[in-house]
C-alpha angles and dihedrals in degrees: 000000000000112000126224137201078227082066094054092042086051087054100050096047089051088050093048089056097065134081133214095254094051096072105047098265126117130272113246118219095235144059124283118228084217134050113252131346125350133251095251092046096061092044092059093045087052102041098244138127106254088236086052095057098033084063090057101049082050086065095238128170098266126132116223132193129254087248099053091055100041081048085050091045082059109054079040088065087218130155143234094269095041078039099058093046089051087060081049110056082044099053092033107058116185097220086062136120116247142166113251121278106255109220112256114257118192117223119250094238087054086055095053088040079070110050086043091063100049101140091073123051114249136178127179105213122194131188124337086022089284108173089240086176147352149184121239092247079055105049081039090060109045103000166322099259098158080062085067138088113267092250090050104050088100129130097214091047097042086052093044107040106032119073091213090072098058091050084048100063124048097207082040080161111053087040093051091044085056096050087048084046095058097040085056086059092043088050088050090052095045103023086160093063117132102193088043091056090043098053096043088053089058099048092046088059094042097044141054094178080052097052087040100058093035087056095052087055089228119178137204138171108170120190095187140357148149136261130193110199137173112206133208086248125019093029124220125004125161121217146188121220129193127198120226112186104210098241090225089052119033091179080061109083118179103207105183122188124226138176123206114268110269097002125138082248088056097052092050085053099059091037083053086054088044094052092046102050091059092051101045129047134231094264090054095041084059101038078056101062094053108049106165124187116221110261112285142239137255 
């Protein structure tokens, strides 16, 4: 396994987090120079020598063993998800060498599976969290992404950057530090991505919450959630998501929105489909459904 200074700086972030107190030591009656648990603490949790694990932390070109890391997940307190982008940043060094990303392409019957479930809001998201494809409830509750340019037709930009999106969601903050969370996994899979590094560069000069949550190394690989919105013109719903990674493509997630039967939220978002069918026609309904970004980049 390759080893990267995004490794070390993981480390050192997950270390930061903890207190004395976390992870079963006692409290000391001063002040620590540093945030969160030493060097040499988190050695001995995890049964290492403290060189060993200051190496690490370096980001040095050693090669631990599975049990090391799973010993230092441990003493880390982390969980599946930080975990599993631990493993990442570890097997997908940036300094190797890799093929070229191919652009994402969404099957056509992808693509139909949409429009036949109109009644509920879907989008299929790729890599760096690019709207690849959507249905009309969709681009009718959050928005019109086909209308953008092609580079900016992104989930994590549009919540970051337009001040729409913010008014849109009532917790705009926890949904925003998951995005940033997710675009941070996706980061530790394809560190040689262009367009990811490109992206990341632009939200880290726009945005201070942005800067804030990337430099805590934060992850985050939900399968399912809730939102409570209040839009512009049906007002406040409250919906579940769930996440389906396309078996042929695990960088494609369906995340299809849903209220419960019956509920004040359901009956917004059928007035929200009645008030957009009267407004667009059949063509833009399909040219919708099948949003497609230019081929990328390596």
């Amino acid at each position: 396994m390759g080893q990267s200074a995004e490794f070390g700086k993981f480390l050192k972030a997950m270390r930061s987090r903890l207190k004395p107190e976390d992870a079963g030591l006692p409290g000391t009656s001063g002040a620590r120079r540093v945030p969160g648990l030493r060097r040499e603490e988190i050695a001995r949790l995890a049964d290492v020598s403290t060189d060993y694990y200051t190496r690490l932390e370096q980001g040095r070109n050693i090669h631990p063993s599975r049990a090391v890391l799973d010993s230092v997940a441990r003493a880390l307190r982390l969980d599946s998800s930080e975990q599993a982008h631990m493993m990442d940043l570890l097997e997908n060094c940036a300094e190797s060498q890799r093929p070229p990303l191919q652009a994402q392409a969404v099957r056509p019957g992808l693509r139909q599976l949409l429009g036949a479930v109109g009644d509920v809001p879907a989008l299929v998201l790729g890599r760096r969290s690019d709207v690849l494809a959507g249905n009309r409830l969709a681009f009718l509750l959050f928005a019109d992404f086909p209308a953008m340019p092609a580079g900016e037709r992104n989930l994590t930009r549009w919540l970051m950057l337009e001040p729409s999106a913010r008014e849109l969601f009532r917790d705009w903050k926890s949904v925003a530090a998951e995005a940033v969370g997710a675009l941070r996994v996706d980061v530790g899979r394809h560190p040689n991505d262009a367009q990811a590094n490109q992206l990341v560069g632009e939200l880290a000069v726009h945005s201070e919450h942005f800067r804030q949550w990337w430099a805590g190394h934060r992850v985050a690989a939900p399968s399912a959630g809730t939102l409570r919105l209040r839009h512009p013109v049906v007002g406040d719903l409250e919906l579940n998501f769930e996440n389906l990674v396309l078996p042929d493509d695990p960088d494609q997630v369906l995340r299809v929105f849903s209220a419960k039967p019956g509920s004040p939220s359901a009956d917004s978002l059928s007035l929200l489909g009645s008030f957009g069918a009267g407004v667009q026609g059949d063509d833009r309904e399909t040219a919708a459904a099948a949003v497609q970004l230019p081929h990328e980049q390596a």
